[in-house]
MISE-618382 format. One record per atom (N, C-alpha, C): residue number from 1; atom name; x negated, y, z negated. Coordinates in Angstrom, 2 decimals. Each point is the difference from the previous one (the first is absolute). Example, Ala and Ser with C-alpha at 12.3 -4.5 7.8 and 13.67 -1.06 7.14 Angstrom:
BEGIN
lumgu_tordren_x_y_z
1_N_-13.19_-5.69_-7.80
1_CA_0.89_1.19_0.00
1_C_-0.90_1.20_0.00
2_N_0.35_1.05_0.72
2_CA_-0.82_1.19_-0.06
2_C_0.77_1.09_-0.73
This chain:
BEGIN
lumgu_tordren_x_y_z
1_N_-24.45_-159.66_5.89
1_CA_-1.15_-0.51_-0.74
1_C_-0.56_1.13_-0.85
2_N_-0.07_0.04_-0.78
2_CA_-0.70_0.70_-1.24
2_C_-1.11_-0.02_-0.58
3_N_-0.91_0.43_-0.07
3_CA_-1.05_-0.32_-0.47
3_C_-0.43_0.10_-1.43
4_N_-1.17_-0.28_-0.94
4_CA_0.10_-0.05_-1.62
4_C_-0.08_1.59_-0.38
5_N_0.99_0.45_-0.64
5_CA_0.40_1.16_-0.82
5_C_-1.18_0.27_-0.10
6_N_-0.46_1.17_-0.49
6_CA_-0.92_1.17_-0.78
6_C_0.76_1.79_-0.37
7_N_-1.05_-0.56_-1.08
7_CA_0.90_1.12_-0.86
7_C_0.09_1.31_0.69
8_N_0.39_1.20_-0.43
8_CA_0.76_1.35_0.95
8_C_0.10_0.81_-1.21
9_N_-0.82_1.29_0.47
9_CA_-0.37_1.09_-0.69
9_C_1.51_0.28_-1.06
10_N_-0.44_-0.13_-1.17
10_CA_2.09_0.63_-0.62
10_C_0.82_0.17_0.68
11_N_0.18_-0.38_0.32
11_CA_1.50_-0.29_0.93
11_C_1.06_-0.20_-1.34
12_N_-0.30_-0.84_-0.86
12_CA_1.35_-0.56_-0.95
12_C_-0.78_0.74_-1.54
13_N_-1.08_0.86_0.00
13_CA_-0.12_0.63_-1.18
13_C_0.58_1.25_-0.35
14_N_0.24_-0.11_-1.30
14_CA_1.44_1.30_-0.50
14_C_1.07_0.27_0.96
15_N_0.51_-1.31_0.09
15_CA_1.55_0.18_1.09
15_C_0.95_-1.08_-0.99
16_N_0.97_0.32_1.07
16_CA_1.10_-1.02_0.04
16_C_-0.04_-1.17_-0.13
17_N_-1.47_-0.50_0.21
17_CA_-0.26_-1.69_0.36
17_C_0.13_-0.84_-0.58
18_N_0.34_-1.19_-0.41
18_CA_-0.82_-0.56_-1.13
18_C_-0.76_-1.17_0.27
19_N_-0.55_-0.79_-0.57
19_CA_-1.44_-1.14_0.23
19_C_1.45_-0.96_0.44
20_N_-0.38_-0.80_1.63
20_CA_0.93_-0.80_0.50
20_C_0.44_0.87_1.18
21_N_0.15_1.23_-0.16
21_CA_1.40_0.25_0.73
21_C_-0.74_-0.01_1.42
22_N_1.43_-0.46_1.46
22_CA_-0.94_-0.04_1.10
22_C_0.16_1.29_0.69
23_N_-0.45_0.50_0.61
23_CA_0.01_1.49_0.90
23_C_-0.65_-0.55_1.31
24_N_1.20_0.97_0.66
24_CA_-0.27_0.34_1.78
24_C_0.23_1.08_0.50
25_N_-1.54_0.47_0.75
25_CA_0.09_0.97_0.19
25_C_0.15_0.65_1.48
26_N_0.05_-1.40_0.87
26_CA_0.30_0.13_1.31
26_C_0.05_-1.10_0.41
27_N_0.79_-0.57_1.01
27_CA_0.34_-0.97_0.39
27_C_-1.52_-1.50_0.28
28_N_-1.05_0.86_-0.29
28_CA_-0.93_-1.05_0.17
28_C_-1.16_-0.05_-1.15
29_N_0.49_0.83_-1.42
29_CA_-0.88_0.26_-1.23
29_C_1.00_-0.52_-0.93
30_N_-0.33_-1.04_-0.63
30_CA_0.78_-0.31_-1.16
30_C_-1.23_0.21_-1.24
31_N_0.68_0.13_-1.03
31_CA_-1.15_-0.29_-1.52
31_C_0.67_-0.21_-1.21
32_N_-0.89_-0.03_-0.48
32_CA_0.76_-0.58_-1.87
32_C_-0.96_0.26_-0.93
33_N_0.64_1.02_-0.59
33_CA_-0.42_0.49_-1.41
33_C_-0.25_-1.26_-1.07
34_N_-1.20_0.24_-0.59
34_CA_-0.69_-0.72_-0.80
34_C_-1.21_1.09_-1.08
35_N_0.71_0.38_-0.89
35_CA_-0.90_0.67_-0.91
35_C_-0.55_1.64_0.26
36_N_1.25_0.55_0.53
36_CA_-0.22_0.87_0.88
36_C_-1.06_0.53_1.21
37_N_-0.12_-1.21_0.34
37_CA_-0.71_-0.10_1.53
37_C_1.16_-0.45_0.85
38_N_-0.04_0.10_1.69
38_CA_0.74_-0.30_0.84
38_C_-1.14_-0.86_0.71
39_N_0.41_-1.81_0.17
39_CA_-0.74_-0.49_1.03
39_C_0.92_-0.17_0.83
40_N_-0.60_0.40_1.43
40_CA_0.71_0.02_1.10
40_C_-0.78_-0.76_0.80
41_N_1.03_-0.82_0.92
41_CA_-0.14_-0.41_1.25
41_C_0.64_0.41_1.05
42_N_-0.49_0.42_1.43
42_CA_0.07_0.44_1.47
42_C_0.11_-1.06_0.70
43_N_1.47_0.09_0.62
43_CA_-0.32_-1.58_1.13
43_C_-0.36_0.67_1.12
44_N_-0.92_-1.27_0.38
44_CA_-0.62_0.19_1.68
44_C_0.68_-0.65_0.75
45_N_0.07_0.91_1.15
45_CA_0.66_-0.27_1.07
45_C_-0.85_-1.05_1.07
46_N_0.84_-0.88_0.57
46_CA_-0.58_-0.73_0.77
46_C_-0.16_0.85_1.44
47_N_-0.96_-1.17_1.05
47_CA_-0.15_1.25_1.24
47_C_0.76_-0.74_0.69
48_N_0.72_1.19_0.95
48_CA_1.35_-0.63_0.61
48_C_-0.66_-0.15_1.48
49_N_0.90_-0.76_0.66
49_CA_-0.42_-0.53_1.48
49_C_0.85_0.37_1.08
50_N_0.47_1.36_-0.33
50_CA_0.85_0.71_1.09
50_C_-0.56_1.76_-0.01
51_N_0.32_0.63_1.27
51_CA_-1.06_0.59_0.13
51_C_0.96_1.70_-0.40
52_N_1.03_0.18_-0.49
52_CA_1.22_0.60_-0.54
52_C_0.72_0.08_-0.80
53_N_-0.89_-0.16_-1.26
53_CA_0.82_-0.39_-1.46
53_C_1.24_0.75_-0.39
54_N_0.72_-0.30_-0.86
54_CA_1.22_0.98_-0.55
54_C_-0.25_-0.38_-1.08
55_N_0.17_1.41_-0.59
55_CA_-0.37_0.91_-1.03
55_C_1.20_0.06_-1.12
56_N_0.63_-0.76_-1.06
56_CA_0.80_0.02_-0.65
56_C_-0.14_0.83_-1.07
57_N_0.41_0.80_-0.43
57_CA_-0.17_0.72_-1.23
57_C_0.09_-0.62_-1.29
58_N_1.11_-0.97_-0.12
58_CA_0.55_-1.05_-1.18
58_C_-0.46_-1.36_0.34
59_N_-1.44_-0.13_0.86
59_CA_-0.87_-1.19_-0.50
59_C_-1.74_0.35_0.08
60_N_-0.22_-0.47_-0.59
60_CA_-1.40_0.51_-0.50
60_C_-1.28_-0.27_1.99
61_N_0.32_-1.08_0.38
61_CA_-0.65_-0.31_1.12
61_C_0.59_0.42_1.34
62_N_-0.74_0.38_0.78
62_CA_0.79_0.11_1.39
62_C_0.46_-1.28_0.62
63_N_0.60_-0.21_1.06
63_CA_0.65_-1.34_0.27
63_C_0.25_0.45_1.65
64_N_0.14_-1.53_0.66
64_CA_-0.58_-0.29_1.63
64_C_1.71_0.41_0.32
65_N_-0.01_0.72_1.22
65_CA_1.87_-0.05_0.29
65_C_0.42_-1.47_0.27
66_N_1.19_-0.27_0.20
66_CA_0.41_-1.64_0.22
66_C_-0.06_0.42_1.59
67_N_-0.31_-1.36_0.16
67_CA_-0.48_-0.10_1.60
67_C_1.45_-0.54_0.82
């Protein structure tokens, strides 16, 4: 779940960027250049119902072990 973008200090000013392009900057920050601003959205993690999460590096949320 993602919540509504807001813009992000130059991030996409005097770079590589251009207005459109999407950027990720960690598995749980996506954004998109628009006029050399970066609006980004952070997904939130839901709260899990096990008391031992695992910790994936290549997904943005922690996750319950399989039971």
């Amino acid at each position: 779940m993602l919540p509504e973008p807001t813009p992000s200090s130059q991030v996409c000013y005097a770079s590589q960027y251009v207005t459109g392009e999407e950027l990720e900057f960690d598995t749980c920050t996506k954004c998109t250049c628009l006029h050399n601003i970066a609006f980004c959205s952070v997904s939130l993690c839901p709260p899990l119902l096990c008391s031992s999460p695992i910790y994936d590096s290549s997904l943005c949320c922690p996750i319950c072990p399989p039971k």
